[in-house]
C-alpha positions as CSV (number, residue, x, y, z in Angstrom):
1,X,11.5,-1.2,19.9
2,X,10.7,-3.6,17.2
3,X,10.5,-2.3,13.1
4,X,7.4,-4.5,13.8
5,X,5.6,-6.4,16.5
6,X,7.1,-9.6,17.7
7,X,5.3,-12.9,18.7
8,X,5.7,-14.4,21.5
9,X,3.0,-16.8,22.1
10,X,5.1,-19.5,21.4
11,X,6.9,-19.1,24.7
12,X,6.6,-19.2,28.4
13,X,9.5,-17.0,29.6
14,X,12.4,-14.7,29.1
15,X,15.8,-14.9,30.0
16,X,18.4,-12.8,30.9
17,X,21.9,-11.6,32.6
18,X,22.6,-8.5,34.2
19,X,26.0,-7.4,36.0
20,X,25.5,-5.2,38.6
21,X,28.6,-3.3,39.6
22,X,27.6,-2.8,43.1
23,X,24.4,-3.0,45.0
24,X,23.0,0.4,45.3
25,X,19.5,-1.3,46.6
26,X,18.2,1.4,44.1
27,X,15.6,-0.3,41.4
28,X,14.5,0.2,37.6
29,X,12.0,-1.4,35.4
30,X,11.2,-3.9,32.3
31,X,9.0,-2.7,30.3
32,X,7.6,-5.4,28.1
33,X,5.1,-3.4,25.3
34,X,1.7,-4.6,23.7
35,X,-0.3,-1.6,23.1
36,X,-3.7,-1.9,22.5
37,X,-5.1,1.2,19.9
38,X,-8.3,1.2,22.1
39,X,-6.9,1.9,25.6
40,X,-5.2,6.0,26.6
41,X,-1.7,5.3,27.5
42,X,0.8,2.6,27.4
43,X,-0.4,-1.2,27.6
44,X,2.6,-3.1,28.8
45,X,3.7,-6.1,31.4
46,X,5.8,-5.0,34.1
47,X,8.7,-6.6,36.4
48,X,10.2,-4.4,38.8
49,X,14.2,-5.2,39.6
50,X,16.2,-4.0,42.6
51,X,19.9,-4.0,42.3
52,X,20.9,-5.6,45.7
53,X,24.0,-7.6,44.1
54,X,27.3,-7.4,42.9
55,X,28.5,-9.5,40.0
56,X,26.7,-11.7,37.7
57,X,23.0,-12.6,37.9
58,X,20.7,-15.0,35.7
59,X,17.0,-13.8,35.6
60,X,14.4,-16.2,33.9
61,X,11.3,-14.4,34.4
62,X,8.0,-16.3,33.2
63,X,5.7,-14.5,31.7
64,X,2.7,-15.7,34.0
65,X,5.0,-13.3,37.1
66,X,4.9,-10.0,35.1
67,X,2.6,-7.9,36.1
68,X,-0.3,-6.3,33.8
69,X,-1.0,-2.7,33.4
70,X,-3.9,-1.5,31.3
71,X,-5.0,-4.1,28.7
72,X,-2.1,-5.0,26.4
73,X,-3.1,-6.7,23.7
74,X,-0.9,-9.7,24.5
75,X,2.0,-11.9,24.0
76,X,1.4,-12.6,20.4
77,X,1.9,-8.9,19.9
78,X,5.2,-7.4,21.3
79,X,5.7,-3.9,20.5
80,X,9.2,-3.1,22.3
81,X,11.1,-4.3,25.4
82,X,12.5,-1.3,28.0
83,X,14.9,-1.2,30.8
84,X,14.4,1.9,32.7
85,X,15.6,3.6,35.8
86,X,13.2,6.3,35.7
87,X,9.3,6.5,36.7
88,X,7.5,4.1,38.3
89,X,8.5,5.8,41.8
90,X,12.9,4.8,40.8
91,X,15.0,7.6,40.3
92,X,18.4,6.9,38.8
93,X,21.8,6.2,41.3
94,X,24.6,8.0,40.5
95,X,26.6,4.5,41.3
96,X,24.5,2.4,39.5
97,X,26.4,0.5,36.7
98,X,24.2,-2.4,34.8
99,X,25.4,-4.4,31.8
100,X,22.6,-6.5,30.0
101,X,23.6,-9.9,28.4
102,X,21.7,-12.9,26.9
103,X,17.7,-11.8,26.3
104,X,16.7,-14.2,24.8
105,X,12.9,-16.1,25.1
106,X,12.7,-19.7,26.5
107,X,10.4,-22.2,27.2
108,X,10.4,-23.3,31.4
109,X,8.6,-25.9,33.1
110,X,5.7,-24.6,35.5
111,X,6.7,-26.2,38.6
112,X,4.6,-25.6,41.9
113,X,6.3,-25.1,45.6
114,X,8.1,-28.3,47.1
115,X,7.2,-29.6,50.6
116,X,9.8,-31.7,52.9
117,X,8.6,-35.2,53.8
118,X,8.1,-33.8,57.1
119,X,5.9,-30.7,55.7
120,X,3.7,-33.2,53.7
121,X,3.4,-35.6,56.8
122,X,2.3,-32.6,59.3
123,X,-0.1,-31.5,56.8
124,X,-2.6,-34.2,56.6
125,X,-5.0,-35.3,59.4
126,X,-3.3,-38.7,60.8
127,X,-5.3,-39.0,63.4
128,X,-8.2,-40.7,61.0
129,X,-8.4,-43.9,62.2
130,X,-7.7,-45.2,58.2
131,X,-3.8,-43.9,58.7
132,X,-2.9,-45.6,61.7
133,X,0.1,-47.1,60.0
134,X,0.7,-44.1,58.0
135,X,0.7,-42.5,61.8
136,X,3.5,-44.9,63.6
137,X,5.6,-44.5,60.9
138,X,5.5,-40.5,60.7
139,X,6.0,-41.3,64.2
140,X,9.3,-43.6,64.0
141,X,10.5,-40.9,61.1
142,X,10.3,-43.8,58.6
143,X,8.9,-41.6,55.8
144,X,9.5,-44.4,52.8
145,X,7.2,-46.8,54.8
146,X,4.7,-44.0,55.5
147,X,4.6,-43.2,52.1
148,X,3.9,-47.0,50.7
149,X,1.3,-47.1,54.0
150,X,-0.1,-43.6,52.5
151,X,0.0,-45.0,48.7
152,X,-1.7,-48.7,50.5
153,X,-4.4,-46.6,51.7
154,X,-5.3,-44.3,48.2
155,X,-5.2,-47.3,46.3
156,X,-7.9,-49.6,48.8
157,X,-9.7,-47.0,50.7
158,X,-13.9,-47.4,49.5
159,X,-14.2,-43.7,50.3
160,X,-14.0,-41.1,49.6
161,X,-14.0,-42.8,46.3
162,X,-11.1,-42.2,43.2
163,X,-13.3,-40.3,41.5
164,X,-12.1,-38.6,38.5
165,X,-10.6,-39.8,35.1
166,X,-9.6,-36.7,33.0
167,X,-11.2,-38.0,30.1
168,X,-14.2,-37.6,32.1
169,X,-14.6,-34.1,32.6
170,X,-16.9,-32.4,30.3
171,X,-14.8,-30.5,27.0
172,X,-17.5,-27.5,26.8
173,X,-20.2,-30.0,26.7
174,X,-18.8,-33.2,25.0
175,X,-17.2,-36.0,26.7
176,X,-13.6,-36.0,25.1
177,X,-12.8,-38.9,23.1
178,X,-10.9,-42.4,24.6
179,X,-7.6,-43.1,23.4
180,X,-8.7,-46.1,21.6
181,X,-11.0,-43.7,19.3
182,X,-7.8,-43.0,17.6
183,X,-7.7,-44.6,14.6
184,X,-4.3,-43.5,13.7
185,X,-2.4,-42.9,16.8
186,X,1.4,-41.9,15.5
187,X,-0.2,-39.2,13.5
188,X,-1.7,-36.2,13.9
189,X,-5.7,-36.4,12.4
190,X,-7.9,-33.6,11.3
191,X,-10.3,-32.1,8.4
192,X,-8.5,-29.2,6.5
193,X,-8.9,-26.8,3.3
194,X,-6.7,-24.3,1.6
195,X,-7.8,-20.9,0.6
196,X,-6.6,-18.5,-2.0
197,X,-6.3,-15.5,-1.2
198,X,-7.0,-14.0,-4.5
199,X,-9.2,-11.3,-3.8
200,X,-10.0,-7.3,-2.2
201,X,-12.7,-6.5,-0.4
202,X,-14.9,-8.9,1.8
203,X,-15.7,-12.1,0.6
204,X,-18.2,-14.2,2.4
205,X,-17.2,-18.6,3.0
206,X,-19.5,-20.7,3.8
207,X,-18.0,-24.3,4.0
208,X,-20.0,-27.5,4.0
209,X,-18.8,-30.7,5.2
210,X,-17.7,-31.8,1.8
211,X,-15.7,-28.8,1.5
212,X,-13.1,-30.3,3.5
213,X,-10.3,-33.0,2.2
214,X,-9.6,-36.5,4.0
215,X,-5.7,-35.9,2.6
216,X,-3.0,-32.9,4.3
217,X,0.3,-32.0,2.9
218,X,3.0,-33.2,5.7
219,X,6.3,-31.3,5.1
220,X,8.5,-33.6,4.2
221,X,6.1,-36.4,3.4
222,X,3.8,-34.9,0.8
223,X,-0.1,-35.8,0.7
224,X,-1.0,-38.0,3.3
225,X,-4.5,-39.2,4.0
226,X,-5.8,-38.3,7.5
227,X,-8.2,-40.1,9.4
228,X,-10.2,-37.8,12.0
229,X,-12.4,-38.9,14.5
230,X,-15.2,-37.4,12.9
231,X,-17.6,-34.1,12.9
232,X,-19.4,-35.2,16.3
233,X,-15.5,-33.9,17.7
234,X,-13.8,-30.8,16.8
235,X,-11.3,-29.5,19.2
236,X,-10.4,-26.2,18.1
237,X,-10.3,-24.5,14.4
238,X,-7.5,-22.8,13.4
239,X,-6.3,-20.8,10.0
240,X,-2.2,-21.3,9.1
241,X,0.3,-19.0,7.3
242,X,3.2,-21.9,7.6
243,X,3.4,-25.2,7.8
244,X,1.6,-28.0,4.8
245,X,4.3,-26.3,2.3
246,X,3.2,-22.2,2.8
247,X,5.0,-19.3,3.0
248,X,3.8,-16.4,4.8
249,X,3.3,-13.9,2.8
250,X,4.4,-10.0,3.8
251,X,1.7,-8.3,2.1
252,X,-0.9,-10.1,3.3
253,X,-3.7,-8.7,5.6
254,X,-6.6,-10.3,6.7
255,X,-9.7,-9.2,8.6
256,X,-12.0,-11.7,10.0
257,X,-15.6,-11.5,11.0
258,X,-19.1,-13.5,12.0
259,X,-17.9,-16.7,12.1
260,X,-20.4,-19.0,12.9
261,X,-21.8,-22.3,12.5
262,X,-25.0,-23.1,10.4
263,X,-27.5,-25.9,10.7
264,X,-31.4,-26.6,10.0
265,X,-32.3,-26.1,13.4
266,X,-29.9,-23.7,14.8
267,X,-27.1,-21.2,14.1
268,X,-24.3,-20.7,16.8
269,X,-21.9,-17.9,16.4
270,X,-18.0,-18.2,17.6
271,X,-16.8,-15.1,17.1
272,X,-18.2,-11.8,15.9
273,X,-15.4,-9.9,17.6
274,X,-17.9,-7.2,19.2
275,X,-16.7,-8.8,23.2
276,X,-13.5,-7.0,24.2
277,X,-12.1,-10.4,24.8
278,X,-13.0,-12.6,21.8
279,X,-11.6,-16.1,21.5
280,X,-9.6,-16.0,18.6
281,X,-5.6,-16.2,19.8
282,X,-3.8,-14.2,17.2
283,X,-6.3,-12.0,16.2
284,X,-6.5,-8.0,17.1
285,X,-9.9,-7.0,17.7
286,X,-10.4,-3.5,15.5
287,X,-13.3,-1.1,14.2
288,X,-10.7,-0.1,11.2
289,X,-13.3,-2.3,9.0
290,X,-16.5,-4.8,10.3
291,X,-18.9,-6.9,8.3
292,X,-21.4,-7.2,11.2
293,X,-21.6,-5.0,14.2
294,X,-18.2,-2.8,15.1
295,X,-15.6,-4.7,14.9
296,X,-13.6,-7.4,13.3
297,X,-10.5,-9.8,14.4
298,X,-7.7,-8.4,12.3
299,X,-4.8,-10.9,11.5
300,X,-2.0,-7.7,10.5
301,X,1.3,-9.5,10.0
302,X,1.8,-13.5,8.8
303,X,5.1,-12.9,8.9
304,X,4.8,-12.4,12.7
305,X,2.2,-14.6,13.8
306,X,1.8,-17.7,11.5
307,X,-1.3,-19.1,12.4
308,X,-4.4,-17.8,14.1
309,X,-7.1,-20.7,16.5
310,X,-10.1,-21.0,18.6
311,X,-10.4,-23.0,21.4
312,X,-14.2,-22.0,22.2
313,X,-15.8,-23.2,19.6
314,X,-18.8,-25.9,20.1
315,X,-17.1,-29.4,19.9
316,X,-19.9,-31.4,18.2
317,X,-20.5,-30.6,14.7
318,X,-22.9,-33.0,14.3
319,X,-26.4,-30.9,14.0
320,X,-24.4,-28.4,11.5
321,X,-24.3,-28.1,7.9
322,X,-21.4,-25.4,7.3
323,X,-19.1,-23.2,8.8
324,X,-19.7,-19.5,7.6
325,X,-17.4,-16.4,8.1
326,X,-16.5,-13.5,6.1
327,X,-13.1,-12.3,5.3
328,X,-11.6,-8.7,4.5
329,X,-8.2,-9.1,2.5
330,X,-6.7,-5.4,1.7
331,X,-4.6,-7.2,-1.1
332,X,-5.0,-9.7,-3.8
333,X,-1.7,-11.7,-3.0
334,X,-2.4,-14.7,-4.5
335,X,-1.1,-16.4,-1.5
336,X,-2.4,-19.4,0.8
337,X,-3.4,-20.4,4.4
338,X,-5.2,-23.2,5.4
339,X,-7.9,-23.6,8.0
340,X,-7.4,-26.9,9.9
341,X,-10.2,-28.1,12.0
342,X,-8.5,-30.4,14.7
343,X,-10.7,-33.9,15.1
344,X,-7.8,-35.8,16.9
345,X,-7.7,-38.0,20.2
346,X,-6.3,-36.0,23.4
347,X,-2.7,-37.3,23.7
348,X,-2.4,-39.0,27.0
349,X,0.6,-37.6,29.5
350,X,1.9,-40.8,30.6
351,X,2.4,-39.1,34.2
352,X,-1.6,-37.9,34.6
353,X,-2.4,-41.7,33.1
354,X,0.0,-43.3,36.1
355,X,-2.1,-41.1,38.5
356,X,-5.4,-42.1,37.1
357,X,-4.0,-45.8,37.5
358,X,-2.9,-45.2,40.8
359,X,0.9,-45.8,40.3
360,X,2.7,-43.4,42.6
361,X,6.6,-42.9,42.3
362,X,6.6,-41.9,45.5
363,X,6.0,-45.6,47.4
């Protein structure tokens, strides 16, 4: 276990060794812990391993294939990792000897199931008089002129049409911006403001539009001006331990709560932490204190998880005047974080732009 919890967020995987001295086809468990204080019982992700080797073996297990039991709070809070031979319906072999090597977290690229030429060929419907050519080829087992015939085809055919472009799709109700809306494209562009933490207690924040700077501290740089796209596109707010020349600092605890957006005409909350699942990634929902309702999003350690964000936040700021929230700090640190409210283009993959452009590498 862990003196305290670990975050993980920033990864996709784990990685591992094992030496199994002989294969006893008996199995154990790791146990990866995130308990949650308002379940019974352990909250934990689960991979079950069978010894059927001898010798060396690499696991990389993403995190997406462990299982779920209960409702652990998630990867951003790691209470302990376990290997264990007994429960779970294992019991223990006498001959089973198991040497552990190399945990370590990683990063892996999500890569779906491959198909053979052959496979891909058989699956589609080549009797459509459209793929004639695509057909003969299959036919004559010329696979690099059935795929140009295939790509031929995509690229001319009148329907059913090419119909999506993934700026199009609708980002929660705005269309996302073009890449020539950035106006500064090697950089990365958004509104931001530091805050103090220099108080107990709650304290209430209600930030107008003005409240924000045009200029960021970039480590390494110093102050640089920034040149968002503007308030009518906000991608996700987020509030930062590290990074633009802070230090986390140890003592520091934070409880947030109501967050909302205010305008003349309307007033559209984004968190008040009473849904089990809130938004907020980083946060721990808790009734230890609340300004509104039960609960509030409690940020425990900096030191552990440097920065908190939103995603589901509404993307057009236009009709508002100010962003409100209140905050709960159980110290007076005298520390800072800063709340960053992305306003930057999307940056286009190159590889979903050549498919929008119809450029296959496969013709």
């Amino acid at each position: 276990s862990f003196k305290e919890p670990q975050d993980w967020s920033k990864y996709s995987a784990v990685s591992f060794w094992l030496h199994s001295q002989r294969a006893t086809n008996s199995a154990f468990m790791l146990i990866v812990r995130s308990e949650n204080e308002r379940t019974k019982g352990m909250d934990y992700y689960p991979f079950r391993i069978v010894l059927n080797w001898t010798g060396w073996r690499h696991f990389i297990l993403p995190f997406r294939e462990l299982g779920r039991a209960r409702e652990p709070i998630g990867w951003h809070k790691i209470d302990s990792v376990t290997f264990t031979a007994s429960g779970w319906g294992n019991e223990p072999h006498p001959d089973a000897v198991v040497r552990l090597d190399g945990f370590e977290l990683t990063h892996v690229k999500m890569e779906g199931p491959r198909m053979s030429d052959e496979e891909f060929f058989n699956a589609l419907n080549l009797k459509m008089p459209q793929l004639k050519a695509v057909k003969e080829a299959v036919e004559r087992g010329d696979y690099m002129v059935a795929k140009r015939a295939l790509a031929r085809h995509i690229r001319e055919r009148t329907y059913p049409r090419w119909f999506f472009d993934w700026r199009d799709h609708p980002f929660r109700g705005v269309k996302v911006p073009p890449p020539e809306a950035d106006r500064a494209p090697d950089q990365w562009d958004y509104f931001s403001r530091y805050i103090t933490i220099d108080w107990e207690g709650w304290r209430h924040f209600s930030l107008k539009k003005d409240d924000f700077s045009p200029r960021a501290f970039v480590e390494g740089k110093g102050w640089r001006g920034k040149k968002p796209i503007g308030w009518h596109w906000i991608r996700y707010m987020q509030f930062s331990a590290r990074g633009w020349g802070l230090k986390p600092h140890p003592n520091a605890v934070l409880y947030f709560d109501d967050i909302r957006l205010v305008g003349k005409n309307k007033s559209v909350v984004i968190c008040d932490f009473e849904s089990e699942r809130h938004p907020f990634e980083g946060l721990e929902r808790t009734d230890e204190r609340a300004k509104q309702g039960r609960f509030s999003g409690k940020w425990a350690s900096q030191l552990v998880t440097g920065s908190i964000r939103c995603w589901k936040i509404p993307h057009d700021w236009s009709e508002f005047d100010a962003l409100e929230f209140w905050v709960y700090s159980e110290k007076a640190t005298g520390s800072r974080i800063i709340l960053v409210l992305d306003s930057d283009a999307p940056k286009a993959r190159s590889a979903a732009e050549d498919y929008v452009q119809k450029k296959f590498t496969w013709n």
